[in-house]
N, CA, C and O atoms as a GROMACS GRO file, in nm:
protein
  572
    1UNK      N    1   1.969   6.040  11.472
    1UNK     CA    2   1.883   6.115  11.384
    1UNK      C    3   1.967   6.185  11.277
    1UNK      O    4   1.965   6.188  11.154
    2UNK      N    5   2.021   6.224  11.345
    2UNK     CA    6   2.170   6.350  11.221
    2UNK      C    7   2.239   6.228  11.133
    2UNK      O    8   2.252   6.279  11.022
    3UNK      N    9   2.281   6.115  11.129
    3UNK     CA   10   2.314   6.023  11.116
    3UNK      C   11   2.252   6.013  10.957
    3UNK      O   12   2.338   6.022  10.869
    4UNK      N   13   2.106   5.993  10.912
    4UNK     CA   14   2.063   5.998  10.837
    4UNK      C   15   2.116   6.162  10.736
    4UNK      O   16   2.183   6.188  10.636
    5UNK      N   17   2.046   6.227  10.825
    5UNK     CA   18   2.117   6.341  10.804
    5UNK      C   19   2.218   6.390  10.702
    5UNK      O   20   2.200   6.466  10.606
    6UNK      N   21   2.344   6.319  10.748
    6UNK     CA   22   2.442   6.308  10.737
    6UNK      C   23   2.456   6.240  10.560
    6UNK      O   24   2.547   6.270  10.482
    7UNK      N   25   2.341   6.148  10.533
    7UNK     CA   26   2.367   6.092  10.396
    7UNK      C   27   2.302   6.174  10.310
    7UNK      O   28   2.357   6.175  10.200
    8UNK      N   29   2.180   6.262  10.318
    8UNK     CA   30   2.153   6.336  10.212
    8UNK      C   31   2.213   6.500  10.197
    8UNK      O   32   2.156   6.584  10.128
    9UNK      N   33   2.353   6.529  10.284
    9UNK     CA   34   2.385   6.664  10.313
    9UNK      C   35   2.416   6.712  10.199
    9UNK      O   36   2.448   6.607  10.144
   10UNK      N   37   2.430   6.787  10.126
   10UNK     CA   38   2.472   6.875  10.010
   10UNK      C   39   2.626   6.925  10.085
   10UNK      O   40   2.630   6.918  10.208
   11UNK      N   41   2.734   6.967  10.021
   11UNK     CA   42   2.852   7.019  10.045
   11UNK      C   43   2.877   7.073   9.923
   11UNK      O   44   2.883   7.013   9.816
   12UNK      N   45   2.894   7.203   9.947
   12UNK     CA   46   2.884   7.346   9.853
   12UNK      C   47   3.034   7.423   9.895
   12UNK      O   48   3.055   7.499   9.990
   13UNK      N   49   3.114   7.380   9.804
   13UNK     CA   50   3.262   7.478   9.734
   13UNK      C   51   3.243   7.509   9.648
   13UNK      O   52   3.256   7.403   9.587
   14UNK      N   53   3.218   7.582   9.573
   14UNK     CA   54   3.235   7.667   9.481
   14UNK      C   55   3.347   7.720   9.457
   14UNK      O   56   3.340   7.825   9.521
   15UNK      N   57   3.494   7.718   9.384
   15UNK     CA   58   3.615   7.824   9.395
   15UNK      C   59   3.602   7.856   9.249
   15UNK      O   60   3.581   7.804   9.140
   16UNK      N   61   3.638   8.024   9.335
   16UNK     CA   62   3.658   8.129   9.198
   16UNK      C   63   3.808   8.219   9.258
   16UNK      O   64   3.826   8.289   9.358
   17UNK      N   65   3.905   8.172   9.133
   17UNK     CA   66   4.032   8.186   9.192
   17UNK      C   67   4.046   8.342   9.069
   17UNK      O   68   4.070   8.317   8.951
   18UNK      N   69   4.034   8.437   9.097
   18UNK     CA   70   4.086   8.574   9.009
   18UNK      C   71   4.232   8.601   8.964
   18UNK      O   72   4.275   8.644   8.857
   19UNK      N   73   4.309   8.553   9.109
   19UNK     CA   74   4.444   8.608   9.089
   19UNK      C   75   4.547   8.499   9.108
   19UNK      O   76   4.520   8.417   9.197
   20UNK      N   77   4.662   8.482   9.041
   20UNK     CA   78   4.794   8.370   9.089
   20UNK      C   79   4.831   8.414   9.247
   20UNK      O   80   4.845   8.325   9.331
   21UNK      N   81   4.843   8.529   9.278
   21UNK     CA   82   4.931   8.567   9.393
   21UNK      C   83   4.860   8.516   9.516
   21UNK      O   84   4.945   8.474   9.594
   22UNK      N   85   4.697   8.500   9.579
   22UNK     CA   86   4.684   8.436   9.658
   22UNK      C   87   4.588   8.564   9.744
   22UNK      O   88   4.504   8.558   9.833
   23UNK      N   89   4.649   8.676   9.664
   23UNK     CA   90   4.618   8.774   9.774
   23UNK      C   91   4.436   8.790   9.725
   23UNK      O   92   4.353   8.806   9.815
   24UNK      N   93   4.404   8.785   9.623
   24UNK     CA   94   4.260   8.778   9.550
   24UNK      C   95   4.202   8.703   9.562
   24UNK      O   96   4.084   8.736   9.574
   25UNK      N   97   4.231   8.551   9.570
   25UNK     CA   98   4.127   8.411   9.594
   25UNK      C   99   4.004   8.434   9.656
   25UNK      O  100   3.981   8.541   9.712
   26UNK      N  101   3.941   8.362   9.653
   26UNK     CA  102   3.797   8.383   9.762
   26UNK      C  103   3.705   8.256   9.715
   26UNK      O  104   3.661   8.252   9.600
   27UNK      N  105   3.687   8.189   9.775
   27UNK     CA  106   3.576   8.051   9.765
   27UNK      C  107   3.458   8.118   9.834
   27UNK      O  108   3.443   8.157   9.950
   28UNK      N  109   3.348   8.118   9.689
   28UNK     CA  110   3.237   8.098   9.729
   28UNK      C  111   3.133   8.037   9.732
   28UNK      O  112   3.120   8.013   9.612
   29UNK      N  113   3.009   7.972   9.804
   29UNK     CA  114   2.970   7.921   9.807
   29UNK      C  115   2.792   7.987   9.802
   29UNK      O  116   2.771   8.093   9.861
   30UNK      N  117   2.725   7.946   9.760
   30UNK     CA  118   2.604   8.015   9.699
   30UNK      C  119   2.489   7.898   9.692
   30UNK      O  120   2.531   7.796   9.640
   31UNK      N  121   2.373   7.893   9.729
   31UNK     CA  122   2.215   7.842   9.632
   31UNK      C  123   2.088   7.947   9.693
   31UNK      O  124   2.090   8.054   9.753
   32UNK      N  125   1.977   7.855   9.644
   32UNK     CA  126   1.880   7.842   9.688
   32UNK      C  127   1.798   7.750   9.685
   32UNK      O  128   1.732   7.710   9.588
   33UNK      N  129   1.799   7.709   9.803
   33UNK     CA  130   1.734   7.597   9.885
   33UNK      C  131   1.614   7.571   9.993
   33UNK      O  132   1.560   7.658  10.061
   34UNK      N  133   1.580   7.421   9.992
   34UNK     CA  134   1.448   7.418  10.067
   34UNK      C  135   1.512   7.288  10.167
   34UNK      O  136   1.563   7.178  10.144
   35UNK      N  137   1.475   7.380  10.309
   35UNK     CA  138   1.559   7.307  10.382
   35UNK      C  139   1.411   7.191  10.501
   35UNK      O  140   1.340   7.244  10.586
   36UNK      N  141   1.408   7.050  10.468
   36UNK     CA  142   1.331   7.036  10.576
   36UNK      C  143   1.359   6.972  10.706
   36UNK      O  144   1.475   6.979  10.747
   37UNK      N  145   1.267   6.909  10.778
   37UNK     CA  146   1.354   6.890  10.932
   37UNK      C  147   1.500   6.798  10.878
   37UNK      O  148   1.597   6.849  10.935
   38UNK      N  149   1.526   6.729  10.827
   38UNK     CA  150   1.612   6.648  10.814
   38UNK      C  151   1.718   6.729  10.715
   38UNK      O  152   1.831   6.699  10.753
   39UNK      N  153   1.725   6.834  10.590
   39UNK     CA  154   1.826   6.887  10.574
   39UNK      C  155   1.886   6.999  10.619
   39UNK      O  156   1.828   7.094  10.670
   40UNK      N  157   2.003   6.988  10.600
   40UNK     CA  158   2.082   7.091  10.642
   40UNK      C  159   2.179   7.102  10.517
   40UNK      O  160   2.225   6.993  10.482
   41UNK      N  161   2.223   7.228  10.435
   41UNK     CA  162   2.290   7.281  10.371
   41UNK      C  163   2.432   7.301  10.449
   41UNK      O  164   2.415   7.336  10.566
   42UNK      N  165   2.562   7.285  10.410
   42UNK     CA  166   2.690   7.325  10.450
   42UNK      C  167   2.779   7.379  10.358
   42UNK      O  168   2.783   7.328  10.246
   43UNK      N  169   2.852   7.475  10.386
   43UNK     CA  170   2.998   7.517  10.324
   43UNK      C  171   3.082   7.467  10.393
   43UNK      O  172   3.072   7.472  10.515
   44UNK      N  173   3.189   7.407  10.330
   44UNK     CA  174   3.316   7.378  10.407
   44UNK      C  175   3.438   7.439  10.320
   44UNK      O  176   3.462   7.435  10.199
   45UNK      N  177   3.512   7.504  10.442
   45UNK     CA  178   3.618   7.574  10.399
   45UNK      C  179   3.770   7.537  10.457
   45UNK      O  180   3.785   7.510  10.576
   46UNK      N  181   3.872   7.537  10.369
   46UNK     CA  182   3.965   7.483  10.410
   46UNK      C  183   4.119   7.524  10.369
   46UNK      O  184   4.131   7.469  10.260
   47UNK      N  185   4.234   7.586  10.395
   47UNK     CA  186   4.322   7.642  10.460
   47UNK      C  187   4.417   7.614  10.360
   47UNK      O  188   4.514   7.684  10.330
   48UNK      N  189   4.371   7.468  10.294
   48UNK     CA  190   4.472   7.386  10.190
   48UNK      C  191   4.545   7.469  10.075
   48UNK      O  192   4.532   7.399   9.974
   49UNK      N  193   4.603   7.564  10.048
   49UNK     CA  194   4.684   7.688   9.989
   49UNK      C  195   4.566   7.787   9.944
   49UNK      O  196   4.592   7.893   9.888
   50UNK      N  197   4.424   7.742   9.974
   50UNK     CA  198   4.349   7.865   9.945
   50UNK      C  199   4.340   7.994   9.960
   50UNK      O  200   4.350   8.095   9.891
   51UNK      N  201   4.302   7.942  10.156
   51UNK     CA  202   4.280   8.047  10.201
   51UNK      C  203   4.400   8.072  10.287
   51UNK      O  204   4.464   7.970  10.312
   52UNK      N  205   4.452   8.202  10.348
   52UNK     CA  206   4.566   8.253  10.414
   52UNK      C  207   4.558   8.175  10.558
   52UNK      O  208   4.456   8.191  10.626
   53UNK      N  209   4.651   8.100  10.600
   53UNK     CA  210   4.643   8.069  10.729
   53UNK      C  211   4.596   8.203  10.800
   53UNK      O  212   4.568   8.301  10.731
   54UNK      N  213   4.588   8.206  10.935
   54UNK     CA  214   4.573   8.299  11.017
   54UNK      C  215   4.378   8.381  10.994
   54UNK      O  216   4.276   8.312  10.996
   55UNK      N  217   4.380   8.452  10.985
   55UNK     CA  218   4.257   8.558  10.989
   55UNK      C  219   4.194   8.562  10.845
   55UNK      O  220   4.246   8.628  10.755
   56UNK      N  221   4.089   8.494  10.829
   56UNK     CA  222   4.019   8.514  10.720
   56UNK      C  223   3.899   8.564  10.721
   56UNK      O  224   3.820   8.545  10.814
   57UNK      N  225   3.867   8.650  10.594
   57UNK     CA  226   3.778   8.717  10.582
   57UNK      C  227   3.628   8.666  10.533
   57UNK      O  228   3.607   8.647  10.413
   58UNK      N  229   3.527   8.646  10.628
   58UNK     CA  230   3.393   8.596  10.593
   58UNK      C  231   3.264   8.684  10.550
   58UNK      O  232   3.274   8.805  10.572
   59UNK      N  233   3.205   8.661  10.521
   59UNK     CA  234   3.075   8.704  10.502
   59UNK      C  235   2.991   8.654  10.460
   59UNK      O  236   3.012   8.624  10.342
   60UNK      N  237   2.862   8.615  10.510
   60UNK     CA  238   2.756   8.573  10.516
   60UNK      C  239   2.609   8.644  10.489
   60UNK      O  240   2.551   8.709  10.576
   61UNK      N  241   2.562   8.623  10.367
   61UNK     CA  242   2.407   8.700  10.335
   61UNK      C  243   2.324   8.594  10.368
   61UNK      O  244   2.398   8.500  10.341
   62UNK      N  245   2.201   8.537  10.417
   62UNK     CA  246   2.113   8.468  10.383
   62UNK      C  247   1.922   8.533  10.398
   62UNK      O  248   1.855   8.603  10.474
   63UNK      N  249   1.909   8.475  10.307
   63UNK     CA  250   1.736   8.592  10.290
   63UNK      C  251   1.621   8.439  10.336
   63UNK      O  252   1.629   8.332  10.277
   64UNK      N  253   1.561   8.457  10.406
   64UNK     CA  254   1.444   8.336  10.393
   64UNK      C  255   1.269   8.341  10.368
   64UNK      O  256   1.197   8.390  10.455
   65UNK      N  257   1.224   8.297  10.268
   65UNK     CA  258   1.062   8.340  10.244
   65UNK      C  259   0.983   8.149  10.242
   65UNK      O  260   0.887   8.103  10.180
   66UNK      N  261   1.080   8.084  10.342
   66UNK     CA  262   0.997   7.980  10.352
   66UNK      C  263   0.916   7.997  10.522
   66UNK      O  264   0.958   8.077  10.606
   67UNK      N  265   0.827   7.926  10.541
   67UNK     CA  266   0.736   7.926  10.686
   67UNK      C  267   0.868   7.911  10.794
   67UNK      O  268   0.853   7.993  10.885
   68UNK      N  269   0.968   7.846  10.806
   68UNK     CA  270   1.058   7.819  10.920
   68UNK      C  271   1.144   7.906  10.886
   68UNK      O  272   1.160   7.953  10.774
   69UNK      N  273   1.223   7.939  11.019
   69UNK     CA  274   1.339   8.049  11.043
   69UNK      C  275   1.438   7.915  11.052
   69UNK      O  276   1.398   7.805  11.089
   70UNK      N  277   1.576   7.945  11.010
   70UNK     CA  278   1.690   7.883  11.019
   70UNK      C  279   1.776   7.902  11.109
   70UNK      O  280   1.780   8.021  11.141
   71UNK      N  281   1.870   7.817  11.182
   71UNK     CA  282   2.034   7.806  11.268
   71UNK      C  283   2.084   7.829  11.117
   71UNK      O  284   2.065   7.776  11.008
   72UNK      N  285   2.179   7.964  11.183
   72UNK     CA  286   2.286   8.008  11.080
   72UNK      C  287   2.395   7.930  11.219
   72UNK      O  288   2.380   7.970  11.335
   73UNK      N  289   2.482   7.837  11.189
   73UNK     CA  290   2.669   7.808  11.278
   73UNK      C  291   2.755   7.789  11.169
   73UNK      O  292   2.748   7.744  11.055
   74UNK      N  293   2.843   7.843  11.246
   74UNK     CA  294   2.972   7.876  11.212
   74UNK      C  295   3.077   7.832  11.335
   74UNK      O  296   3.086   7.872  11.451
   75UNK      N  297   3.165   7.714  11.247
   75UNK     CA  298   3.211   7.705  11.378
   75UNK      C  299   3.348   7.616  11.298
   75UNK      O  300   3.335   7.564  11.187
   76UNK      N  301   3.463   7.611  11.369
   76UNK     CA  302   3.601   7.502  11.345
   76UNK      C  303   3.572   7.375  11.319
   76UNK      O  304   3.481   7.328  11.386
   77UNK      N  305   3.647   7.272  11.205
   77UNK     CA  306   3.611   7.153  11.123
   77UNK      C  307   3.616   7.098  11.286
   77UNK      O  308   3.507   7.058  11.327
   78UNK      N  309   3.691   7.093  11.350
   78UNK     CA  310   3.695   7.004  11.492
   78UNK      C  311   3.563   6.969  11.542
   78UNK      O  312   3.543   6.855  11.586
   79UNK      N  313   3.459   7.069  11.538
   79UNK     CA  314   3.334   7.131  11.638
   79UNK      C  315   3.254   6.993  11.540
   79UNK      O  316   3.206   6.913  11.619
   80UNK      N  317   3.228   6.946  11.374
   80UNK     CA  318   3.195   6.886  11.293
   80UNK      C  319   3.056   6.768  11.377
   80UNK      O  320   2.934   6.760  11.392
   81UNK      N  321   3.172   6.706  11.406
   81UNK     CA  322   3.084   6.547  11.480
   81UNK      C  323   2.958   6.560  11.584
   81UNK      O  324   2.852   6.502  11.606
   82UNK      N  325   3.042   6.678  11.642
   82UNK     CA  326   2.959   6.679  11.794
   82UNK      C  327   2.797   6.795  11.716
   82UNK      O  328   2.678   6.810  11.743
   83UNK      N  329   2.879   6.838  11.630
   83UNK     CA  330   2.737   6.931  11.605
   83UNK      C  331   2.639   6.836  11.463
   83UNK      O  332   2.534   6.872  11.409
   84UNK      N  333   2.709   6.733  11.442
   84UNK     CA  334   2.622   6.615  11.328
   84UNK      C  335   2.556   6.549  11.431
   84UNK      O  336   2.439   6.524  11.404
   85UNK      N  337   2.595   6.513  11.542
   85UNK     CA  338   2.543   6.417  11.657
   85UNK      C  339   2.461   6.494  11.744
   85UNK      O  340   2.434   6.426  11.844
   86UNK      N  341   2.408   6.612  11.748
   86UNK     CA  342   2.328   6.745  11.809
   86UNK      C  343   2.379   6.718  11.982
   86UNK      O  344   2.312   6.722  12.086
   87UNK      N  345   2.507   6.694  11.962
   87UNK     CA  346   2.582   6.714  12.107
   87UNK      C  347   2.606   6.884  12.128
   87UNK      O  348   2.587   6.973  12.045
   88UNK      N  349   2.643   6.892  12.236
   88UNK     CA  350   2.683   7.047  12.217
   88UNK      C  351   2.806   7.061  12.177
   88UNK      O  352   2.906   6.996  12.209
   89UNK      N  353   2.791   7.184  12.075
   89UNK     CA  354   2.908   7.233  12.028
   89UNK      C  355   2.974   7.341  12.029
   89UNK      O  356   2.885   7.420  12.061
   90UNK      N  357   3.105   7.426  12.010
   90UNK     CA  358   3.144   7.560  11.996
   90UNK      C  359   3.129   7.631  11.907
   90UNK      O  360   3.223   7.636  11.826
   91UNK      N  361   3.009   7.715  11.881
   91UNK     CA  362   2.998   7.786  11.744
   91UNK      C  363   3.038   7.929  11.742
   91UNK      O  364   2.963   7.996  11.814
   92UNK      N  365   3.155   8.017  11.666
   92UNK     CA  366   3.172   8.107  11.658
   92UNK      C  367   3.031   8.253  11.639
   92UNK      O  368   2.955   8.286  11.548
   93UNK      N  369   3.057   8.296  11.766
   93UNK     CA  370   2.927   8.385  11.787
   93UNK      C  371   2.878   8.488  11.746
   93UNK      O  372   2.770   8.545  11.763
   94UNK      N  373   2.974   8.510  11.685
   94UNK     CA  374   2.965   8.644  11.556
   94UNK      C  375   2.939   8.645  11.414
   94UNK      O  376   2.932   8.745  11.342
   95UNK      N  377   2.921   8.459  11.366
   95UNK     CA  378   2.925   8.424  11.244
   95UNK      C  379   2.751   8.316  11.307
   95UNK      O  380   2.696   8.238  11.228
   96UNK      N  381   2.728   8.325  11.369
   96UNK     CA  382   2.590   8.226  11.408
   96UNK      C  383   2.460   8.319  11.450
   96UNK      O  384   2.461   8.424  11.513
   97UNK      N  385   2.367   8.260  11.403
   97UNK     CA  386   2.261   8.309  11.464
   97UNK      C  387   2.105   8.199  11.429
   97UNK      O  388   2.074   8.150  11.320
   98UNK      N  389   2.023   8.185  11.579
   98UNK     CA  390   1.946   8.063  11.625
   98UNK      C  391   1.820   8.148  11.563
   98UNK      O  392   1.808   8.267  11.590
   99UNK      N  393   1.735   8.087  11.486
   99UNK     CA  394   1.598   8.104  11.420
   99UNK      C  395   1.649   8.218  11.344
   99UNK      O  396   1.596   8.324  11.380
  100UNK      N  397   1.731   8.229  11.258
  100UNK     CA  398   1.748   8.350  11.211
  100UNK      C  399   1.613   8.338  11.021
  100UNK      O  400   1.611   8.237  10.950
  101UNK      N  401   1.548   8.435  10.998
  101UNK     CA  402   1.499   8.476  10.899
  101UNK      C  403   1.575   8.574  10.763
  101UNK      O  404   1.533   8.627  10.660
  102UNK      N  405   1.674   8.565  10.814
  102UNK     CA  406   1.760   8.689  10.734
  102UNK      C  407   1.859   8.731  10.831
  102UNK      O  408   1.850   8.764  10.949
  103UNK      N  409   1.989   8.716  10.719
  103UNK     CA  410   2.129   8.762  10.834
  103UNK      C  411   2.195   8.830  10.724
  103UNK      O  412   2.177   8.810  10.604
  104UNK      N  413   2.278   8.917  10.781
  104UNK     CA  414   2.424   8.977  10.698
  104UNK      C  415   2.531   9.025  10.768
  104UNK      O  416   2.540   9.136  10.820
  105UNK      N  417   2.638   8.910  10.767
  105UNK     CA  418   2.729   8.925  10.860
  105UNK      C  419   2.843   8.922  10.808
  105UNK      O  420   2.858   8.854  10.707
  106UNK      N  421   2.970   9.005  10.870
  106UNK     CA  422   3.090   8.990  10.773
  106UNK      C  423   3.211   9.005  10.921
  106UNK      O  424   3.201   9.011  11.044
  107UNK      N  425   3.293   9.005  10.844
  107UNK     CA  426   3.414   9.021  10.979
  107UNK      C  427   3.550   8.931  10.962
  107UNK      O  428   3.559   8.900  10.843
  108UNK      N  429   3.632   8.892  11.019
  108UNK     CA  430   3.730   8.841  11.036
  108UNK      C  431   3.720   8.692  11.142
  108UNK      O  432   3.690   8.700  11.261
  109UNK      N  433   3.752   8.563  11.076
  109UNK     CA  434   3.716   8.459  11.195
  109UNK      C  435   3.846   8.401  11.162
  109UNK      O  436   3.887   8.396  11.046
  110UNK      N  437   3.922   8.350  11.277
  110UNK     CA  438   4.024   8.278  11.269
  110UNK      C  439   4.069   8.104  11.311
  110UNK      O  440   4.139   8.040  11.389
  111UNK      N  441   3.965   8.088  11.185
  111UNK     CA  442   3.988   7.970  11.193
  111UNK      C  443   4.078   7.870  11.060
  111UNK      O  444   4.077   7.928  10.951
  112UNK      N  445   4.115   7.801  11.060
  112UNK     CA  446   4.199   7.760  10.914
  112UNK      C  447   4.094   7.678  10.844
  112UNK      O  448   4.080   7.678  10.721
  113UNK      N  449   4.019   7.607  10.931
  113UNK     CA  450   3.930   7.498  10.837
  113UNK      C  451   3.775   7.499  10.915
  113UNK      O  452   3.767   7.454  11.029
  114UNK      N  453   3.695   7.535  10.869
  114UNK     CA  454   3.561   7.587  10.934
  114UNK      C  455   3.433   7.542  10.813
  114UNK      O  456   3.447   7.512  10.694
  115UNK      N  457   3.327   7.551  10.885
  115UNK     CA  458   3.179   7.506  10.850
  115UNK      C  459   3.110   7.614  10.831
  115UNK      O  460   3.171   7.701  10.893
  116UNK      N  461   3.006   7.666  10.777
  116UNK     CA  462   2.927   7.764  10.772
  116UNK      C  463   2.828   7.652  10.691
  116UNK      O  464   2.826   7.600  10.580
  117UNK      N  465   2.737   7.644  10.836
  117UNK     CA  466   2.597   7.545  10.788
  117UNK      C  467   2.449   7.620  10.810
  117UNK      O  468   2.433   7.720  10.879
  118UNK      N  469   2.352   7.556  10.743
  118UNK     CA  470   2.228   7.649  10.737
  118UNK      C  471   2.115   7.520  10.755
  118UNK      O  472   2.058   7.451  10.670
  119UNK      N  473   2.112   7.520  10.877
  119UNK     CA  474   2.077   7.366  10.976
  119UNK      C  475   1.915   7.461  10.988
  119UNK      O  476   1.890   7.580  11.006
  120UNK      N  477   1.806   7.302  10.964
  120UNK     CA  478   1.632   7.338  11.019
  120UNK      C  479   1.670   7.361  11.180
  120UNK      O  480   1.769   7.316  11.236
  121UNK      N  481   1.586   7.426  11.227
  121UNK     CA  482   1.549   7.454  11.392
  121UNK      C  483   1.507   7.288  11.451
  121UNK      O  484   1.513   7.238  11.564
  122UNK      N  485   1.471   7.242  11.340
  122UNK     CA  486   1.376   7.112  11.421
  122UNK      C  487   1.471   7.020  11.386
  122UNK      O  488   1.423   6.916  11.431
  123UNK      N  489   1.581   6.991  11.331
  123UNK     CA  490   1.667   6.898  11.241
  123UNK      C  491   1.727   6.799  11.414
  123UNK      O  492   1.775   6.691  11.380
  124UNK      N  493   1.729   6.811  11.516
  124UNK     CA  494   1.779   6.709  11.589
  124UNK      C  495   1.630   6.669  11.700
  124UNK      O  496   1.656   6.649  11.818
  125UNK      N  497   1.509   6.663  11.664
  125UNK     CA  498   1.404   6.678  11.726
  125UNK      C  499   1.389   6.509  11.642
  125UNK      O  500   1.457   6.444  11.562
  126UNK      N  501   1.246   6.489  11.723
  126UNK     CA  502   1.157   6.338  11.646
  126UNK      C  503   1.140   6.388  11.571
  126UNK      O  504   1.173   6.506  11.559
  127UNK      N  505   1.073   6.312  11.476
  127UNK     CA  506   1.037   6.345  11.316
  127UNK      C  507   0.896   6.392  11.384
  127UNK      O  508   0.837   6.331  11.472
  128UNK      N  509   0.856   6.515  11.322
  128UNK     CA  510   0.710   6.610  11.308
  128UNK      C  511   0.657   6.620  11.184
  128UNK      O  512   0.714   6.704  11.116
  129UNK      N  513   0.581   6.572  11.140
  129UNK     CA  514   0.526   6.589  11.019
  129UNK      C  515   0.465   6.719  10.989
  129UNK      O  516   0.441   6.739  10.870
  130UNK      N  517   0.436   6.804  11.066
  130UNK     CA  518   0.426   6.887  11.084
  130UNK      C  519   0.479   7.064  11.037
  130UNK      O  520   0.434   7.167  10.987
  131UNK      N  521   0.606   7.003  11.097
  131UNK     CA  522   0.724   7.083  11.057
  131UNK      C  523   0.695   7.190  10.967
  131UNK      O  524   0.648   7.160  10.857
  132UNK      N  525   0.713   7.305  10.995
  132UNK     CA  526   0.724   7.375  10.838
  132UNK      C  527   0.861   7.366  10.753
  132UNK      O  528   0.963   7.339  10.817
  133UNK      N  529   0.871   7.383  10.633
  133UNK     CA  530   1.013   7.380  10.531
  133UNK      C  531   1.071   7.525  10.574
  133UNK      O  532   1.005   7.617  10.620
  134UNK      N  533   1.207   7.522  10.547
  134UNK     CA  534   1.234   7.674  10.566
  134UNK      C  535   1.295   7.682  10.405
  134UNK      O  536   1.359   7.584  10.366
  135UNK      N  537   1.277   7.788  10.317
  135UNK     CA  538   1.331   7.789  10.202
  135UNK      C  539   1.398   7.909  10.242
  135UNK      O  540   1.357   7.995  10.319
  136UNK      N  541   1.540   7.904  10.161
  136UNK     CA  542   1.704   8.022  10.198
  136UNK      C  543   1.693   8.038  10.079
  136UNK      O  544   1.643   7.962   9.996
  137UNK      N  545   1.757   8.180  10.060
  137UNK     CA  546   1.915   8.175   9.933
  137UNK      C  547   2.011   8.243  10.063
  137UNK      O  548   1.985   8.320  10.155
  138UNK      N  549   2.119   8.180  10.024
  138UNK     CA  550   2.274   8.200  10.097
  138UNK      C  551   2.359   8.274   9.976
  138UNK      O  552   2.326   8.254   9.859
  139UNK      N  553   2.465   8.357  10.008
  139UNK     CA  554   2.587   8.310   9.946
  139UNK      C  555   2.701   8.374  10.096
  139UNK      O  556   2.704   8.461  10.183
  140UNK      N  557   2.771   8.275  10.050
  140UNK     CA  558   2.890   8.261  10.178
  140UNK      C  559   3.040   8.299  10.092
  140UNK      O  560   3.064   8.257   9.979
  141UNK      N  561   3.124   8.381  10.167
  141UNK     CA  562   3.240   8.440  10.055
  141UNK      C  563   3.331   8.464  10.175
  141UNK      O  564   3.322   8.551  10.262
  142UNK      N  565   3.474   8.312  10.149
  142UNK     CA  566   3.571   8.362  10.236
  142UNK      C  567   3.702   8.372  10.152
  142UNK      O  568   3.733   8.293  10.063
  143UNK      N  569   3.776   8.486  10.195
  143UNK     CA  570   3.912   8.543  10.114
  143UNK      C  571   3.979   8.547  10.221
  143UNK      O  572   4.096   8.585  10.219
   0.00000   0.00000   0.00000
C-alpha cells in the first residue's frame, strides 16, 4: 500500500544558510497541505556539513483545520523502510505524536540524519473512500 505511497511523496528541504561559520545554519522546511489516506508529507534532514554532528536542535509547529487528525514521527533515516512498509518502527517520542490536531514541540534529538513526517492516520489501512482529508500547515526548523 505505502509502496504507491511512496511515488506521490513530496520531500521538503528548504535551506536558509545566514551565516559561513556553521554555528547559524538551520534548514527549514515549511507548507500547507492536504493530506489524504494515501499522502504523507516528509522533511528529511541530513548531517552532510549542515547540520552539527551530535545534538541538534528541532522544532516542530503544526496547526490542523482539516476533518482528520494527523501522525506527527520523527524518527532516524535507518527507521525509513520499515515505517514506508507500515512495519513497526522506532520513532523518537518526544518529537511524535498519534492523531495529533495541533503540536508544538522543540528540544534537542540526536540523530545525524532523521525524518520528520506528517503521515494520514488511515495511510497503511484498505483504501476507505470514506476517509476524511486532514489539511496541516507545518514548519519544521533544525539548527
Amino acid at each position: 500500500m505505502r509502496t504507491l505511497l511512496l511515488t506521490v511523496m513530496m520531500l521538503c528541504a528548504c535551506l536558509s544558510v545566514p551565516g559561513c561559520t556553521g554555528a547559524d545554519e538551520e534548514i527549514v522546511c515549511e507548507d500547507t497541505t492536504t493530506l489524504t489516506q494515501y499522502d504523507v508529507y516528509e522533511c528529511g534532514f541530513e548531517s552532510s556539513g549542515i547540520l552539527n554532528s551530535g545534538y541538534t536542535e528541532l522544532s516542530i509547529e503544526m496547526t490542523s483545520t482539516g476533518d482528520s487528525s494527523v501522525h506527527i514521527f520523527t524518527f532516524d533515516s535507518d527507521q525509513y523502510d520499515t515505517w514506508a512498509y507500515c512495519e513497526g518502527f522506532d520513532a523518537e517520542d518526544s518529537f511524535s505524536e498519534w492523531y495529533s490536531t495541533g503540536a508544538s514541540m522543540e528540544g534537542e534529538i540526536d540523530y545525524d540524519n532523521f525524518y520528520v513526517v506528517f503521515d494520514h492516520p488511515n495511510s497503511c489501512d484498505e483504501e476507505d473512500a470514506s476517509t476524511p482529508v486532514a489539511e496541516i500547515s507545518f514548519k519544521v526548523v533544525a539548527k
